[in-house]
C-alpha positions in Angstrom: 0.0 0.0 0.0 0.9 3.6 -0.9 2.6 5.5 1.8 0.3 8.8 2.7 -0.2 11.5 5.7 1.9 15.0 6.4 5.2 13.0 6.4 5.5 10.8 3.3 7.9 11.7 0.8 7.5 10.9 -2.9 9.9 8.1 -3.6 12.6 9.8 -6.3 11.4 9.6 -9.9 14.2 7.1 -11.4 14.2 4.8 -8.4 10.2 4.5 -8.9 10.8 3.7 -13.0 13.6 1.4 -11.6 16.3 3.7 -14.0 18.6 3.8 -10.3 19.9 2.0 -7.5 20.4 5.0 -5.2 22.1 3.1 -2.6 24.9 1.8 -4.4 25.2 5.0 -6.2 26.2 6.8 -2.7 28.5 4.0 -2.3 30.1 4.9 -5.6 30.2 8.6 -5.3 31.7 8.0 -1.6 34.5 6.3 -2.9 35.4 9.5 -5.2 36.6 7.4 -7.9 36.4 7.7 -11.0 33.2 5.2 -12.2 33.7 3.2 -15.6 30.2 3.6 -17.2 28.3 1.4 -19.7 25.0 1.9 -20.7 22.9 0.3 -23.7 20.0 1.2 -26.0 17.8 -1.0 -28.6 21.2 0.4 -31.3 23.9 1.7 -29.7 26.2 1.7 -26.8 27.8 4.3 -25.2 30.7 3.8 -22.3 32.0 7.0 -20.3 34.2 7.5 -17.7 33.0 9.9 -15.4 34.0 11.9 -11.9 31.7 12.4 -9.3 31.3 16.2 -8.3 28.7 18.0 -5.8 27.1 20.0 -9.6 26.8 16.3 -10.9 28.9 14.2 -12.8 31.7 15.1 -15.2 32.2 13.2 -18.1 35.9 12.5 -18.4 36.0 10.4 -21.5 33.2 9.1 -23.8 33.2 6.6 -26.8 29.5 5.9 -28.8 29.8 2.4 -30.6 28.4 4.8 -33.7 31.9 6.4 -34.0 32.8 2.8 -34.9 31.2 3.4 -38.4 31.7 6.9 -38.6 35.6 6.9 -37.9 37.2 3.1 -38.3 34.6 2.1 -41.3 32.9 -0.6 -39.2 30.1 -2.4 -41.3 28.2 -4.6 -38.6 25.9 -4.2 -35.7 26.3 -1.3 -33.2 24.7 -2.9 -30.5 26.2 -6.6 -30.4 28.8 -7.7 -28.3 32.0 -7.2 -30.8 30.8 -3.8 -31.0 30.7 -3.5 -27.5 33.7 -4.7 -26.9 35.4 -2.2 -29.6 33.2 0.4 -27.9 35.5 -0.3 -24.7 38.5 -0.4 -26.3 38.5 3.1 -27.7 37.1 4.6 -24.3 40.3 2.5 -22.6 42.4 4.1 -25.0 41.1 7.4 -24.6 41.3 6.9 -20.8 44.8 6.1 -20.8 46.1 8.8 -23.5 44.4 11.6 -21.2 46.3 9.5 -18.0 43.7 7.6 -16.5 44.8 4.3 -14.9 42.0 3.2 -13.2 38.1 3.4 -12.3 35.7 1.1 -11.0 32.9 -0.6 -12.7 29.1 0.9 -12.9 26.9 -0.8 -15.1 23.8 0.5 -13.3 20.4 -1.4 -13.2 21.9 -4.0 -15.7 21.9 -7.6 -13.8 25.4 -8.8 -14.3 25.0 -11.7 -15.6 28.5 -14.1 -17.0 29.5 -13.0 -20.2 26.7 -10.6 -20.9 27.0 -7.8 -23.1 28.0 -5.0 -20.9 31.3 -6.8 -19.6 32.7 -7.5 -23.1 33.3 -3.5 -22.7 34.6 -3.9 -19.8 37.3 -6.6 -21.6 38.5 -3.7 -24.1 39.2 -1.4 -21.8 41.3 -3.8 -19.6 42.5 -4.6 -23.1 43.1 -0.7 -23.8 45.4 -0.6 -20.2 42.8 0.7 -18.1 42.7 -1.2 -14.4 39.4 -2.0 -13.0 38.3 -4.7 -10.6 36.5 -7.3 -11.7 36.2 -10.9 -11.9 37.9 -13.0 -14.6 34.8 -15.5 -14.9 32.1 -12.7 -15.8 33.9 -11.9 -19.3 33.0 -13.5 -22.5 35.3 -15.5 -24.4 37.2 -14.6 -27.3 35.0 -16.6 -30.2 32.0 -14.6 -28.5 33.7 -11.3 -28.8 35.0 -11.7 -32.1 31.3 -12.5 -33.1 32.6 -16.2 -33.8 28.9 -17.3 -32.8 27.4 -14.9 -35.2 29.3 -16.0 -37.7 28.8 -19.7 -37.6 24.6 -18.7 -37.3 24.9 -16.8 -40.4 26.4 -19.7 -41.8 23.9 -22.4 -41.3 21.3 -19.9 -42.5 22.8 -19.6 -46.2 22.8 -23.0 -46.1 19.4 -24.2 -45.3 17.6 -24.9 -47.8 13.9 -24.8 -46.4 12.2 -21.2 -47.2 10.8 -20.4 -43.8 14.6 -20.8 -43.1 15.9 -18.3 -45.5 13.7 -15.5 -44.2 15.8 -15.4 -41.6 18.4 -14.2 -43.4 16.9 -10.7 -43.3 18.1 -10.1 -39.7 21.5 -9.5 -41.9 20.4 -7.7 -44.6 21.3 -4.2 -43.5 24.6 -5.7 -42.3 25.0 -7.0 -46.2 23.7 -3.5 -47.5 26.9 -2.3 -45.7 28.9 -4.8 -47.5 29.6 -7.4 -44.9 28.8 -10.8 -45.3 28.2 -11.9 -41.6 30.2 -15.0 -42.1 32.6 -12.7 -42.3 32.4 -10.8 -39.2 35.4 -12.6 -37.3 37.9 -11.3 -39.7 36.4 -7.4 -39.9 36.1 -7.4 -36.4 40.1 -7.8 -36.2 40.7 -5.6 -39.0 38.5 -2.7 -37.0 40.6 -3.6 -33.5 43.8 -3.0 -35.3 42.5 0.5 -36.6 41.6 1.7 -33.4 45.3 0.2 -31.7 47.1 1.3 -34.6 45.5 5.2 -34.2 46.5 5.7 -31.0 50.3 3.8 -31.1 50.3 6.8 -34.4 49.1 9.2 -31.7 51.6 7.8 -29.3 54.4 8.0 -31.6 
């Protein structure tokens, strides 16, 4: 039952829509550390690194899985988790270039479940050099990161032979528009991870 009478206070708009845990966020903003955050839409990811300050949060460093397509000429999904994982990688780098070394994990309302999406951004920036503490056992694998998985499902696909099975095939068409065959994926994935290493060791240099 609704709480009522002269001394109920509304509950806080984004804790009643369930959007935050307000608890653990004082628990991170206590800490005065700087807070490695992931968050997801339908499309896109975005991963920030941002300091706690009494105004609100600052955004130290940013990196939107759309710059993927925009500045390394990736071709596949935004929102899966190879994308995430590049997504990481370049907010890593970007940490460490501007002298970050560490930050600890915020991945909000998310349950944190092994080898879900948000921690396969969490891998790039450990990848990237950036320290933040975390289990070894919550990170996908390296076949799931380099979108192995999605691979070997767009290959049984082009295979089958039944139509109701080739409808399927649409879930890659944009992909294909872009001129990616998703078999492919594996391969362009590493060819987009050495882009975004190779800019910053030509930054570095």
């Amino acid at each position: 039952m609704r709480g009522h009478g002269p001394r109920y206070r509304v509950v806080f708009r984004r804790r009643r829509e369930g959007k935050t845990n307000y608890l653990l966020r004082r628990k991170l903003l206590l800490s005065n550390r700087l807070r490695f955050v992931i968050r997801r839409s339908n499309r896109y990811i975005t991963v920030q690194i941002l300091k706690p300050h009494l105004d609100g949060d600052h955004v130290i460093v940013s990196a939107h899985s759309k710059e993927l397509q925009e500045k390394f000429d990736w071709k596949g999904n935004c929102g899966n988790i190879p994308a995430t994982y590049l997504t990481g990688l370049l907010a890593g780098f970007r940490a460490t270039k501007a002298g970050l070394e560490n930050a600890v994990l915020d991945i909000g309302i998310v349950a944190p479940i092994k080898g879900a999406k948000i921690f396969a951004a969490l891998k790039g920036a450990l990848d990237a050099g950036l320290s933040i503490p975390h289990s070894e056992d919550v990170l996908p694998d390296e076949s799931r990161i380099r979108g192995e998985d999605i691979a070997n499902y767009a290959k049984l696909l082009s295979e089958a032979e039944e139509d109701e099975d080739k409808k399927q095939t649409q879930v890659f068409t944009l992909v294909a528009k872009r001129g990616l065959q998703p078999q492919n994926l594996p391969e362009h994935f590493d060819e987009i991870k050495n882009k975004i290493v190779n800019s910053f060791d030509k930054e570095a240099n």
